[in-house]
N, C-alpha and C positions, 0 to 999 in steps of 0.2 A: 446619492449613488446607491445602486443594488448593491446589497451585500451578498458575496458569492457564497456563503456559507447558510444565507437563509434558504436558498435556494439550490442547497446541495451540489453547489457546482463549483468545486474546485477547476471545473474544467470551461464551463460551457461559459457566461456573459464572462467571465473574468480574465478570459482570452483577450475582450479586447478592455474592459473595465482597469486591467494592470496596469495599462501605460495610461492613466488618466487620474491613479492612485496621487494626491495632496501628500507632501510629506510632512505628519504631524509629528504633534510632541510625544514626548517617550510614554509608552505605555506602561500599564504597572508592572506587566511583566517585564519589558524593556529596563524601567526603573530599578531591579532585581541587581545586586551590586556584579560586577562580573570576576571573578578575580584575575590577577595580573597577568596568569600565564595559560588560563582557560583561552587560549587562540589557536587559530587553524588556520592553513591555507588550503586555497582550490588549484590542485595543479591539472593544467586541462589536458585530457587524453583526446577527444575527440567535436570540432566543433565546425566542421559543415560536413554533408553528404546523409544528417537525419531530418526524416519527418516528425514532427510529434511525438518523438520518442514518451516512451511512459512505466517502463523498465528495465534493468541490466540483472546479469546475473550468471552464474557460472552451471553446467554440468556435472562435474566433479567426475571429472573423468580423465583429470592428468591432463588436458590438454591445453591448459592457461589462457584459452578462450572464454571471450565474453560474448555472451546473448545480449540485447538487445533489441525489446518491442518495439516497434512503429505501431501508433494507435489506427491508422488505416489498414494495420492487415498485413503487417510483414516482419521478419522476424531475422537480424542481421547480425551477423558476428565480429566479433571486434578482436582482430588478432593482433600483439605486439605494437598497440596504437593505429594499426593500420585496417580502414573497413571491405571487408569485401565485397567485391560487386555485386553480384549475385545475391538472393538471398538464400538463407537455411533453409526459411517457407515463405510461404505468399500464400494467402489464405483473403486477400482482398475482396474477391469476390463473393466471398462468403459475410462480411462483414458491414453490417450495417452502424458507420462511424459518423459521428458529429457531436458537439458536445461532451457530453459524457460515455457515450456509446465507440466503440470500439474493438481492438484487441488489446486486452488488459489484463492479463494475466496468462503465465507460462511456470510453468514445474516438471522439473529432470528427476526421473523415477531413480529410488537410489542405487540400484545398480546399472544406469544405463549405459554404463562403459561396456558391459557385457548384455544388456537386452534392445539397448538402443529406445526404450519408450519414451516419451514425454509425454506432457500434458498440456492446453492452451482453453484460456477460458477469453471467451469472445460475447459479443451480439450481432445476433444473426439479420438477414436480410429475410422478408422483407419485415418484420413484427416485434425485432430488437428484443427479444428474448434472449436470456443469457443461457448459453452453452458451454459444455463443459465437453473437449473432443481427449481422444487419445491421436499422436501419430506417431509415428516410427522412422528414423534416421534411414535413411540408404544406403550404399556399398559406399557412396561416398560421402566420409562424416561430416563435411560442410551443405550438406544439400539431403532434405528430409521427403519421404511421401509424400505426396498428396493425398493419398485416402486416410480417412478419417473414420474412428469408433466413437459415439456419440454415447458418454455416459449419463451426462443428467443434461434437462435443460429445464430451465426455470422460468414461466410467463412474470414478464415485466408491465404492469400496469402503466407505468410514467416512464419518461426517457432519460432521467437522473437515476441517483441512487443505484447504481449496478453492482457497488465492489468492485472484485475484480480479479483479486489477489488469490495466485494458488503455491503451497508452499506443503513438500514433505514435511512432518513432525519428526521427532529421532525414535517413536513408535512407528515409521515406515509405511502409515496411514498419510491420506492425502487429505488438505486442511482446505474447503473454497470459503470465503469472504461473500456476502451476499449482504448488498444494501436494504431497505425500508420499501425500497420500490419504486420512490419518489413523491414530487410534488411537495409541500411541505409542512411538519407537523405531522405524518405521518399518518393520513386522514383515514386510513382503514384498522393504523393500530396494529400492522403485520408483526412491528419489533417485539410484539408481546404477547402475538399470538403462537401458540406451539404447534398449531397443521398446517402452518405452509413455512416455508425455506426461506422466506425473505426477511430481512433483518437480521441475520441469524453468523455465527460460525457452525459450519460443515465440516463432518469427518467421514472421509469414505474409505472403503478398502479395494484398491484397484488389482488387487491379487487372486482374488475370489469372488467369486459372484457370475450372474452372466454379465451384466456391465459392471456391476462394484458389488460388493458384499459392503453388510453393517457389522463394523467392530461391536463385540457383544457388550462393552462398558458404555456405548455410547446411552446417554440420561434414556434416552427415550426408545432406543431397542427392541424392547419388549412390544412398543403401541403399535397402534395400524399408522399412524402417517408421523412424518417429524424422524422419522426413525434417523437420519442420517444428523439431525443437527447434535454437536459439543457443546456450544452457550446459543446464550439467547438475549434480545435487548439492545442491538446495534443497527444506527441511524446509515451512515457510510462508512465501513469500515475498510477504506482503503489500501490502504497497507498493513499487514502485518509480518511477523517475522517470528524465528525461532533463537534464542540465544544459542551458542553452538559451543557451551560452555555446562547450563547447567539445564538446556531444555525446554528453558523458561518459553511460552508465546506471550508475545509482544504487541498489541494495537492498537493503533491510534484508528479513534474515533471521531467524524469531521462534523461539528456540531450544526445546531440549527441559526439564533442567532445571536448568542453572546458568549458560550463554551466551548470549546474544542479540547477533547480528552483525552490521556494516556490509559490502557488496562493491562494490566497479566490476566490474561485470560485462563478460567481453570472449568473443567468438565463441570456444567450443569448449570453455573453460575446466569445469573440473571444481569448485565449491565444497564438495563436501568430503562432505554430509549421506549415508548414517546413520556414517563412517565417521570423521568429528569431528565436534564441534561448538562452532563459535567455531574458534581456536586451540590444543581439548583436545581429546586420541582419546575416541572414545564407544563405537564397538566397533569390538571388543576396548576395555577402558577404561583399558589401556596398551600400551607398544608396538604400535600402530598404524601401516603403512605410510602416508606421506604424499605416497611418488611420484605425481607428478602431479597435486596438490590443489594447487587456490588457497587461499591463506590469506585471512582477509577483512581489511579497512584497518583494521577498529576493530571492537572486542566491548565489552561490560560484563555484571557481573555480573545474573540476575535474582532475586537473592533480594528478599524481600519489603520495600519493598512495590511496585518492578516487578515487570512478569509477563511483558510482551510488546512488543519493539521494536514502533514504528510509522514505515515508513519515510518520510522527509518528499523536500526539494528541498534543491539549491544555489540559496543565495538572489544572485536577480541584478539586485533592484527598487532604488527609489533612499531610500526614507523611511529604512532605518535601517544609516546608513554602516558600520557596525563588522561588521556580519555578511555584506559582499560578498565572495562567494567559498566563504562557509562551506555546508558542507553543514547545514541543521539537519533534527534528528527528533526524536522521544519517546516513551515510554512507556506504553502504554494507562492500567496498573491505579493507576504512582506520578503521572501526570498531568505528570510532568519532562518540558519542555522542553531539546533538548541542541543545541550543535552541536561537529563536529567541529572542534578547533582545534589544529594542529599535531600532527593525528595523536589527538589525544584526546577523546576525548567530555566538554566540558565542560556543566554544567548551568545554562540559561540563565533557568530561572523555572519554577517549584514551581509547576503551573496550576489544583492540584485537578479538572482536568478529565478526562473519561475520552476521551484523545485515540484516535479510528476514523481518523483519514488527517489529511492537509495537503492543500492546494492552491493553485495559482497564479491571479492572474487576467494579464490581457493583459499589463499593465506588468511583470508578476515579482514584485509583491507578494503575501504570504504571507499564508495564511489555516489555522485549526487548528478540525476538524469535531472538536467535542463528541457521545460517541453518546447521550448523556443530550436532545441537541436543540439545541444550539447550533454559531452558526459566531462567529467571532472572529480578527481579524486584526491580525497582531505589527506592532506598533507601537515605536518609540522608549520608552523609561520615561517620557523628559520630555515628550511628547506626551500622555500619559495615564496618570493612575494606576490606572484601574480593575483590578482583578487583576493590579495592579503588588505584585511580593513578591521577598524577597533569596532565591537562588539554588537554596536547598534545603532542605526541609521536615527536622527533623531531631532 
């Protein structure tokens, strides 16, 4: 069977490779003891009327609405459980989706209760290069512009590996996720090359500039090119997130094909991609020079039937006491629920779901985007049994 991680695709053969997943024996991760009361339920908010969802997420603007990517290019809010028809945007035509490719990634400027901006990170028609747009809300707050300010855009060699992810920092700078590029093994070496943008975390200043100013801390500031990247060293950095507690960034890294990695990501640091992966050299696929690599907090294996980390949050809501502080995430292809605990990736609920992202809303409660069409938000077990199950499929 392909392994979806070898081939950077949380998304693309493992669409149809999931339902064809053999349920084996426990993995070593799986084998990790679970404790008695590390459990969670999925209470479901929303489960027909999406496409390929691949996002949720809030504005912070008081309004207790939920966003909601569709990877074809639409962007859908989710009021009181209930979807509206309409979307906020449609940007379909603009998007050249399949695969890996689509719209993947959205960020609410942090004052846009009062400026109305956002941001959407897409791949464009016809050459799948990734963009990076501005748009602006309309008189009516459910339904956004169509015109579009095009801050970066980044050429895509391969049709994998895009990233995706765009997220304010609590420095008020804009963070993008930008994959390896694709293909696999990372044959140009982009994750560790410092003049071009891909493999990389981004940090821009959408305040200043004519399309973005460069925050003056960023590592590389000073040079003619690179100027925009924070770190450096990542294969698909799908999701990331900011703690909303201490600041902390948060990313999981979707390995190639035996690791799948946790990082806190810190200004300048180097993670490692094509020259480990996880905490193993890749190439060379022994003694490997590790001068100057960050190690990531937590790896697991992805043998079958994970494929590919999906990076979630530190959970900082109030419904379910045990997991305050914990980072959780999971798995696209085994549909595991994990969080880190005490340094280990324990497994919190076997979800059958084909987890595309997490999300927060205002309060810090936790929400888990199904790409099959649903959203679902972790619950206490004793709150709800629906897709209430012991630890690990096995």
């Amino acid at each position: 069977m392909i392994s979806c991680a070898r081939y950077g695709s949380f998304l693309a053969v493992c669409l149809t490779a999931f339902f064809l997943l053999p349920v084996h024996q426990a993995s070593a991760l799986s084998q990790t003891p679970q404790p008695a009361d590390a459990r969670i339920a999925l209470t479901p908010v929303l489960t027909q009327g999406l496409v390929q969802p691949v996002f949720i997420g809030h504005a912070g603007d008081h309004s207790q609405r939920l966003f909601i990517l569709e990877q074809p290019g639409r962007i859908r809010i989710l009021r009181d459980g209930t979807l509206n028809a309409s979307a906020f945007l449609d940007v379909s035509g603009r998007v050249e989706f399949g695969g890996e490719m689509g719209l993947l990634g959205l960020a609410f400027h942090p004052r846009f209760a009062e400026n109305g901006r956002f941001f959407i990170n897409y791949t464009r028609k016809p050459d799948g290069a990734t963009v990076v747009a501005e748009f602006q809300v309309s008189q009516n707050p459910d339904r956004a512009l169509h015109n579009e300010t095009i801050l970066l855009t980044v050429p895509q060699p391969y049709t994998n590996h895009n990233g995706g992810m765009l997220a304010f920092g609590p420095d008020g700078y804009l963070y993008i996720a930008t994959g390896d590029g694709g293909a696999g093994g990372d044959p140009e070496n982009r994750g560790q090359t410092p003049n071009t943008l891909l493999g990389k975390m981004l940090r821009i200043d959408v305040d200043r500039g004519d399309s973005y100013g460069i925050p003056p801390d960023n590592p590389f500031a000073k040079q003619h090119s690179g100027r925009e990247i924070f770190a450096l060293g990542f294969r698909n950095p799908w999701r990331f997130s900011f703690d909303r507690q201490t600041g902390r960034l948060w990313a999981a890294d979707v390995g190639q094909n035996q690791w799948e990695e946790i990082n806190v990501v810190e200004a300048g640091n180097n993670y490692g991609w094509r020259i480990m992966e996880g905490n193993h050299c890749f190439l060379p696929p022994r003694g490997c020079s590790t001068t100057g690599l960050t190690r990531p907090v937590a790896e697991y294996r992805n043998q079958s039937p994970s494929c590919a980390v999906t990076g979630g949050y530190v959970y900082r809501g109030k419904r379910v006491d045990f997991l305050q502080g914990t980072y959780v995430f999971g798995d696209y292809c085994s549909g595991r629920i994990m969080g880190l605990i005490d340094g280990q990736p324990l497994v919190l609920l076997a979800s059958g779901l084909r987890i595309s992202s997490f999300g927060e809303d205002e309060a810090g409660e936790l929400y888990v985007v199904d790409h099959g069409g649903g959203i679902y938000k972790i619950t206490p077990r004793t709150l709800s049994p629906t897709r209430e199950g012991a630890g690990v499929r096995g």
